[in-house]
PyMOL commands that place a pseudoatom at each C-alpha (Angstrom):
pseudoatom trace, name=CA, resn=UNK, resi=1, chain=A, elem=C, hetatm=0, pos=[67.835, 89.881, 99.585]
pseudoatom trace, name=CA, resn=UNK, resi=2, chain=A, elem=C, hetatm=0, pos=[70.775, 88.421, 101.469]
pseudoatom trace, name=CA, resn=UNK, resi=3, chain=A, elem=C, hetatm=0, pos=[73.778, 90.529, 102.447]
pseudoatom trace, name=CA, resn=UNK, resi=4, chain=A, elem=C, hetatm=0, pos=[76.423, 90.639, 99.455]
pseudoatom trace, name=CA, resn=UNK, resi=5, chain=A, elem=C, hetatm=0, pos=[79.373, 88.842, 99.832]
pseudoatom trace, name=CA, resn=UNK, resi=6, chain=A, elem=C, hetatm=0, pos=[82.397, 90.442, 97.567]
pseudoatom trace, name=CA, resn=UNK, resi=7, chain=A, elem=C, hetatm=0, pos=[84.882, 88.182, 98.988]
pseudoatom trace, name=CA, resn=UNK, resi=8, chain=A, elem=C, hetatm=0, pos=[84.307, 84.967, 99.745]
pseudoatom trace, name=CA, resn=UNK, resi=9, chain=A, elem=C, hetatm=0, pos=[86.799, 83.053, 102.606]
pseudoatom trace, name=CA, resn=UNK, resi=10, chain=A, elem=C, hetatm=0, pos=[88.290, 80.644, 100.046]
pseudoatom trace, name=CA, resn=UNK, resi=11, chain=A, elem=C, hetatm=0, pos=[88.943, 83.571, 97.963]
pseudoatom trace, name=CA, resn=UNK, resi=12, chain=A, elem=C, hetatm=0, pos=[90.664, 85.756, 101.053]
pseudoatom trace, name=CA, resn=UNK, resi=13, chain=A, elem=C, hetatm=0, pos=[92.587, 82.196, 101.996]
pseudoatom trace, name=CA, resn=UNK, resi=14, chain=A, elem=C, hetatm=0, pos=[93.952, 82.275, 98.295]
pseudoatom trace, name=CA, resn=UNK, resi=15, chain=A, elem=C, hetatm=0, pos=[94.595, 85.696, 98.814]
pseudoatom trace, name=CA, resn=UNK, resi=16, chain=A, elem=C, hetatm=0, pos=[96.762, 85.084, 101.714]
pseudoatom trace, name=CA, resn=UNK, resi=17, chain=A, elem=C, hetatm=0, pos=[98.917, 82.324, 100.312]
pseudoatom trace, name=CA, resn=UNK, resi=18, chain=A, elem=C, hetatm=0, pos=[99.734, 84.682, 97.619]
pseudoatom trace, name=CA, resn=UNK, resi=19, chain=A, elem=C, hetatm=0, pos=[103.487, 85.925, 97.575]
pseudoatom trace, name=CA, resn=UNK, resi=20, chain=A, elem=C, hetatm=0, pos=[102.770, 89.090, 98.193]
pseudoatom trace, name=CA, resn=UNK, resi=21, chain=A, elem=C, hetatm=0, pos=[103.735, 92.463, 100.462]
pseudoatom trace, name=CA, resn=UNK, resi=22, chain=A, elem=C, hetatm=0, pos=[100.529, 93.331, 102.785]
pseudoatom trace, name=CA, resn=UNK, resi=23, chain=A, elem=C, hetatm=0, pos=[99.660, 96.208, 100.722]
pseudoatom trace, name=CA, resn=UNK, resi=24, chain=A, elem=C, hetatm=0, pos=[99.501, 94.525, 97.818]
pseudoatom trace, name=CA, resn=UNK, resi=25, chain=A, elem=C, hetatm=0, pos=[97.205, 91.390, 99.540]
pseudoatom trace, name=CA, resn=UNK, resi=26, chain=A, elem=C, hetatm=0, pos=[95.188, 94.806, 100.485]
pseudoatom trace, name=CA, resn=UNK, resi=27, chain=A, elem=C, hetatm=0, pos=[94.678, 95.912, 97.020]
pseudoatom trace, name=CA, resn=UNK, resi=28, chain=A, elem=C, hetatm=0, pos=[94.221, 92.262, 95.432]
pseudoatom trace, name=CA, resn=UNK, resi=29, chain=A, elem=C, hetatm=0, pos=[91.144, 92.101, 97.792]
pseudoatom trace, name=CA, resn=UNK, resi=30, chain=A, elem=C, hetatm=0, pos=[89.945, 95.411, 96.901]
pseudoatom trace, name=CA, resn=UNK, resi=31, chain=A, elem=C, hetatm=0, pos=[90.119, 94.197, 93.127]
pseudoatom trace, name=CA, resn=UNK, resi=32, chain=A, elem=C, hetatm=0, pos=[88.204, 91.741, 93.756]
pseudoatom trace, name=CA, resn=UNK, resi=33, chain=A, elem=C, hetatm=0, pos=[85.294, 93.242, 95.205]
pseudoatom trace, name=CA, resn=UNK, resi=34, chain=A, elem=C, hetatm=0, pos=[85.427, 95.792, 93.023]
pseudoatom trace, name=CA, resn=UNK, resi=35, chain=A, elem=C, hetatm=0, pos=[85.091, 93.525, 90.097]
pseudoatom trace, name=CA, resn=UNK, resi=36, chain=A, elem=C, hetatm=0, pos=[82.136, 91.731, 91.711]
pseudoatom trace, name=CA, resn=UNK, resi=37, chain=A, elem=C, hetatm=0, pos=[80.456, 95.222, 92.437]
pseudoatom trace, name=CA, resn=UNK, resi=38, chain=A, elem=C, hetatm=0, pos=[80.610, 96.062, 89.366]
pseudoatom trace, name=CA, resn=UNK, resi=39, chain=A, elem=C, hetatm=0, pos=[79.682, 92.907, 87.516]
pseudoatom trace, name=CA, resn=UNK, resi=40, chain=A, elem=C, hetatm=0, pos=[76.610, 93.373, 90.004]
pseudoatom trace, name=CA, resn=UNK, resi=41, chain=A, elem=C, hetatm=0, pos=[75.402, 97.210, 88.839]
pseudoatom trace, name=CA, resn=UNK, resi=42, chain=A, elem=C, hetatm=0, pos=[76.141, 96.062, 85.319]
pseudoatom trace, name=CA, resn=UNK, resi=43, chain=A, elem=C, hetatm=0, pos=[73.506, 93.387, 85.781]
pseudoatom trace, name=CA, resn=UNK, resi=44, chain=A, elem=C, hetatm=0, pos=[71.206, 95.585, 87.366]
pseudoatom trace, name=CA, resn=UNK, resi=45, chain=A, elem=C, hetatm=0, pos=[72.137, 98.401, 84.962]
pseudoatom trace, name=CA, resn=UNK, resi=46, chain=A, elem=C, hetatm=0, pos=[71.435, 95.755, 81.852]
pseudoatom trace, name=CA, resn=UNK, resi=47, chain=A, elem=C, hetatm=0, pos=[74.963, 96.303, 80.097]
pseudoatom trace, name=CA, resn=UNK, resi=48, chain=A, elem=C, hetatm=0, pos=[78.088, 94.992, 79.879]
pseudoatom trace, name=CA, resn=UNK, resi=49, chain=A, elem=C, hetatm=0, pos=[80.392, 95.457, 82.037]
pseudoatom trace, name=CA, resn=UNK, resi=50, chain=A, elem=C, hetatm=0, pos=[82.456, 96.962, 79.493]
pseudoatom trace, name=CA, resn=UNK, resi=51, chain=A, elem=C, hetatm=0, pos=[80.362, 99.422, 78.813]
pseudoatom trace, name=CA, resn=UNK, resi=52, chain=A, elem=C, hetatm=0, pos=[79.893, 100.931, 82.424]
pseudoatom trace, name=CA, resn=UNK, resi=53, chain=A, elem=C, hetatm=0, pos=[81.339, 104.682, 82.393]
pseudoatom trace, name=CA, resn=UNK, resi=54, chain=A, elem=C, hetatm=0, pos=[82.036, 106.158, 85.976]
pseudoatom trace, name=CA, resn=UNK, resi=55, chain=A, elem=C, hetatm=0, pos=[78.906, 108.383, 84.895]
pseudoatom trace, name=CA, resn=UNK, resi=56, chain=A, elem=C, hetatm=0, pos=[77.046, 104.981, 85.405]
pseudoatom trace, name=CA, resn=UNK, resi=57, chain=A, elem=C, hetatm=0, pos=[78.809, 104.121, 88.335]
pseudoatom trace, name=CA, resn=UNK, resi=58, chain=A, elem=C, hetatm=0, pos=[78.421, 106.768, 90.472]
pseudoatom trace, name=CA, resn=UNK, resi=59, chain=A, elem=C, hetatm=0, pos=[74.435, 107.275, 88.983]
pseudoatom trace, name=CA, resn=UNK, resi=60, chain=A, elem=C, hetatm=0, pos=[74.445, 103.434, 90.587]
pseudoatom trace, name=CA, resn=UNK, resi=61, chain=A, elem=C, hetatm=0, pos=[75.474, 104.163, 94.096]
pseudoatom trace, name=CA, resn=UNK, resi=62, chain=A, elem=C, hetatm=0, pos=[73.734, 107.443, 94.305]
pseudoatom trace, name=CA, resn=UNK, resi=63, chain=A, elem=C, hetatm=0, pos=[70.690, 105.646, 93.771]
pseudoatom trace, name=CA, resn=UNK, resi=64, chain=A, elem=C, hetatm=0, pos=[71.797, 102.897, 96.129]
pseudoatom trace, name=CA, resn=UNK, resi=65, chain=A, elem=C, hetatm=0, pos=[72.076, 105.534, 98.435]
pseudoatom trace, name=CA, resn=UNK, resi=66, chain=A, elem=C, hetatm=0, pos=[68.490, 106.730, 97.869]
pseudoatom trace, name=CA, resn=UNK, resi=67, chain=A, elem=C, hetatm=0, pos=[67.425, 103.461, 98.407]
pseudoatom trace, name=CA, resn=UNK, resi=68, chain=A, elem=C, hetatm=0, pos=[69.195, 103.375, 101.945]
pseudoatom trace, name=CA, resn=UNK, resi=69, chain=A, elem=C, hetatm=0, pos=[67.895, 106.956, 103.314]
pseudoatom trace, name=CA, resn=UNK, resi=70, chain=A, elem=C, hetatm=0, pos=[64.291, 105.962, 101.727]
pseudoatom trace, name=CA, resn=UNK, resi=71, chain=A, elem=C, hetatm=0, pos=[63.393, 102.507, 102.360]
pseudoatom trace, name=CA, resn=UNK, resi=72, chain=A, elem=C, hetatm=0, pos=[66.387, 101.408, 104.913]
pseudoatom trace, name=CA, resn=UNK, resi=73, chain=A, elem=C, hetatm=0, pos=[69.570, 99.519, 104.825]
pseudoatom trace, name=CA, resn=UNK, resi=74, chain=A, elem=C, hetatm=0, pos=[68.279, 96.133, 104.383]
pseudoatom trace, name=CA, resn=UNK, resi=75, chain=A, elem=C, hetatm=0, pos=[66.188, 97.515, 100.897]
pseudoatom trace, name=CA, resn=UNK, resi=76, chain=A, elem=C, hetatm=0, pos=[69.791, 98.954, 99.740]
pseudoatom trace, name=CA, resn=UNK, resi=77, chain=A, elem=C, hetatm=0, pos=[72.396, 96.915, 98.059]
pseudoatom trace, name=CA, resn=UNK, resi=78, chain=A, elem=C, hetatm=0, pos=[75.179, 97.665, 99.940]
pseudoatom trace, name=CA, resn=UNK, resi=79, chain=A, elem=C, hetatm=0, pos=[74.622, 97.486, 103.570]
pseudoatom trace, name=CA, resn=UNK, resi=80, chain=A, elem=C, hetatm=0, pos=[77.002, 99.697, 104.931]
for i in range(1, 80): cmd.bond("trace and resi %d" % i, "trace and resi %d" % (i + 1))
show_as sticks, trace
zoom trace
């Protein structure tokens, strides 16, 4: 599987020409992930992404996490 990509460079370029403080550029990128992370687990998970509860969330990355110690970072999905 290749390496996620939350944020791609046109999206941090659009990012940057946003009138915004440097925190706020911070948090915008953040967002963004975020949204693509979790559009990803509810894929995986089969729901919408509306119906995610942080229940489901964190159930996601602890199993992510299994994944990781088990099988090795490249089997996980993130690869941190």
């Amino acid at each position: 599987m290749n390496e996620p990509q939350f944020l791609t460079l046109e999206e941090s370029a659009e990012v940057d020409k946003a009138l915004l403080a440097n925190h706020e550029k911070f948090l915008t990128r953040l967002t963004i992930s975020s949204l693509k992370l979790l559009k990803h687990i509810a894929q995986e998970e089969g729901m919408a992404i509306e119906d995610l509860t942080p229940d489901r969330v964190i159930a996601w990355f602890e199993k992510d996490g299994k994944i990781r110690r088990e099988q090795g970072v490249e089997a996980a999905f993130l690869k941190w």
